[in-house]
C-alpha positions in Angstrom: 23.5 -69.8 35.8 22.5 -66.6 34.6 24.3 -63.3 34.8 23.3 -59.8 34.8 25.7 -56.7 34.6 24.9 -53.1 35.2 27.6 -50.4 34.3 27.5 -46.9 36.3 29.6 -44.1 35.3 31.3 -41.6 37.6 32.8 -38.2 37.9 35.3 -36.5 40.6 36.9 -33.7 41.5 39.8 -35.5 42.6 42.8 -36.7 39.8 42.5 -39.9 38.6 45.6 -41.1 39.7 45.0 -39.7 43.7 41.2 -41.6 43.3 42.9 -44.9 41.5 46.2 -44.6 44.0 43.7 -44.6 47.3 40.5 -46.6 46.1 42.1 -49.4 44.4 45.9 -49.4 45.3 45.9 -48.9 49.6 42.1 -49.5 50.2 42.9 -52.5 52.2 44.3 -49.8 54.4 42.7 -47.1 53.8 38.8 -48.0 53.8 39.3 -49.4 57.0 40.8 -45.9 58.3 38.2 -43.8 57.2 34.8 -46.3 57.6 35.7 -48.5 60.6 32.2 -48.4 61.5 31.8 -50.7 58.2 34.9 -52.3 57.3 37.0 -53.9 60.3 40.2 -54.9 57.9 41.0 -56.8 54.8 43.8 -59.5 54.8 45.7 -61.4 52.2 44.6 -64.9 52.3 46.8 -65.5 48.7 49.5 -63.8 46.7 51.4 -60.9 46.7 48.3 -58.5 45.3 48.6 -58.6 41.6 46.3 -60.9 39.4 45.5 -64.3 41.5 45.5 -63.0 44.6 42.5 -63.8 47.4 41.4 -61.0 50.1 39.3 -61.7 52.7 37.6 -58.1 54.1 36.2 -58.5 57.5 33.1 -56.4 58.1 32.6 -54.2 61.6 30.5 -55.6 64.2 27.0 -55.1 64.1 27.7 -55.0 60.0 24.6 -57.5 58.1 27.6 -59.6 56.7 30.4 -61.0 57.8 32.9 -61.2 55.1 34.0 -61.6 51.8 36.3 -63.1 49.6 37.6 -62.0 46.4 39.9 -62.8 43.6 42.2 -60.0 41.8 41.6 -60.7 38.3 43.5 -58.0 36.8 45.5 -55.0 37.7 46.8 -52.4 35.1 48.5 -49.2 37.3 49.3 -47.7 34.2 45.4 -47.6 32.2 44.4 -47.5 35.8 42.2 -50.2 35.9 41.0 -53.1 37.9 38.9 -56.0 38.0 38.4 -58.5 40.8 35.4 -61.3 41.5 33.7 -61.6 45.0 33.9 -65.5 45.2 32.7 -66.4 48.7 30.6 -64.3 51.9 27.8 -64.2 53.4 26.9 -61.2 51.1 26.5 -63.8 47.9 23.5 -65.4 50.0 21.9 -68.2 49.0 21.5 -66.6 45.2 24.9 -65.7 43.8 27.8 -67.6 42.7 29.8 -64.8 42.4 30.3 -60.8 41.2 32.4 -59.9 39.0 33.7 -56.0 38.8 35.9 -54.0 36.5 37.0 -50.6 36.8 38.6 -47.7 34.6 39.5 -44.3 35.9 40.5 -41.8 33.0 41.9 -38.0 34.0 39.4 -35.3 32.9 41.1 -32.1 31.2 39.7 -30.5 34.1 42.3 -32.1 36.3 39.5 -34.4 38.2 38.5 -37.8 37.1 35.6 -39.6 35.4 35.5 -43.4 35.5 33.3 -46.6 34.5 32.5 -49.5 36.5 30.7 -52.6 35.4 29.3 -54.9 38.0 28.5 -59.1 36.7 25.8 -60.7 39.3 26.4 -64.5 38.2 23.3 -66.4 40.0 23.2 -69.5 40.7 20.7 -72.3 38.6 17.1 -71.5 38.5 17.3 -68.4 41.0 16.5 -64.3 40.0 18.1 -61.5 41.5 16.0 -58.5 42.2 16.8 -55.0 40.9 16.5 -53.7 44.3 19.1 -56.1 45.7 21.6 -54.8 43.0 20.6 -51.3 44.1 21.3 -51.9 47.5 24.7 -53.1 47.0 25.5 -50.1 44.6 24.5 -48.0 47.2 27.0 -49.3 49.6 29.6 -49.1 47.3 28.5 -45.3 46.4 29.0 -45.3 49.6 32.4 -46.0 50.0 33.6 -44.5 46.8 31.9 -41.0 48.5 34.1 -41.6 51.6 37.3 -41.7 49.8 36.9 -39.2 47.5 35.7 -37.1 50.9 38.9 -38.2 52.8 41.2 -37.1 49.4 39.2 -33.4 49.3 40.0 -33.2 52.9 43.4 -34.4 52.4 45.1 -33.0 49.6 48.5 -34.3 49.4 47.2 -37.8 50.5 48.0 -40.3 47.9 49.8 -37.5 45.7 53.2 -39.5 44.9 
């Protein structure tokens, strides 16, 4: 099995603890709210949400996957960070065994945000990812990450306490 990880680094407008609060803390609500037309919900198959815990997010009809399930690795509200691994879906394929993600949102003087996240493509024996598969995912998830931080600008005293 061989693994490849690609880090991206973001900015926002939006304080870090608004982005971390919506994005990682009430996305299981949220992401369906504001992108129904990708995400149809996310249930708790295990756990009570910390580290351990197994979510299974249903995609929207008409969506090129069906679901996913991942693992909450780790979850620090306080360093406001988070790291979780997609262990089963249709979106693996026949070439992953997993992903693994980590993020960290920091506060910018500014009073916006500026965060890393790290993405680990585990494949299975023998097989290659391409780097345009890895760009296509990224570009989903820029996706998303562009729809809350849209909703939060729209919104400003969502996710403020």
């Amino acid at each position: 099995m061989g693994a490849i990880t690609v880090t991206e680094e973001f900015t926002s407008p939006v304080s870090a603890s608004r982005l971390f609060k919506a994005l990682i803390l009430d996305a299981d609500n949220l992401i369906p709210k504001i992108a129904p037309q990708a995400v149809k919900n996310v249930e708790i198959i295990e756990g009570a949400g910390g580290p351990g815990t197994i979510k299974q997010m249903n995609f929207a009809e008409g969506s090129e996957f069906k679901y996913v399930k991942h693992r909450i690795d780790a979850l620090d509200k306080e360093k406001m960070s988070y790291s979780y691994t997609l262990i089963e879906g249709d979106a693996l394929t026949n070439i992953l065994e997993s992903i693994s993600y980590e993020i960290k949102i920091e506060s910018t003087p500014e009073g916006g945000s500026k965060g890393k996240n790290s993405s680990t493509y585990h494949t299975k024996p023998g097989v290659e990812i391409k780097e345009e598969d890895i760009k296509a995912g990224k570009e989903k998830a820029a996706g998303v990450f562009k729809a809350v931080e849209a909703y939060l600008l729209a919104n400003p005293d969502a996710y403020v306490n």
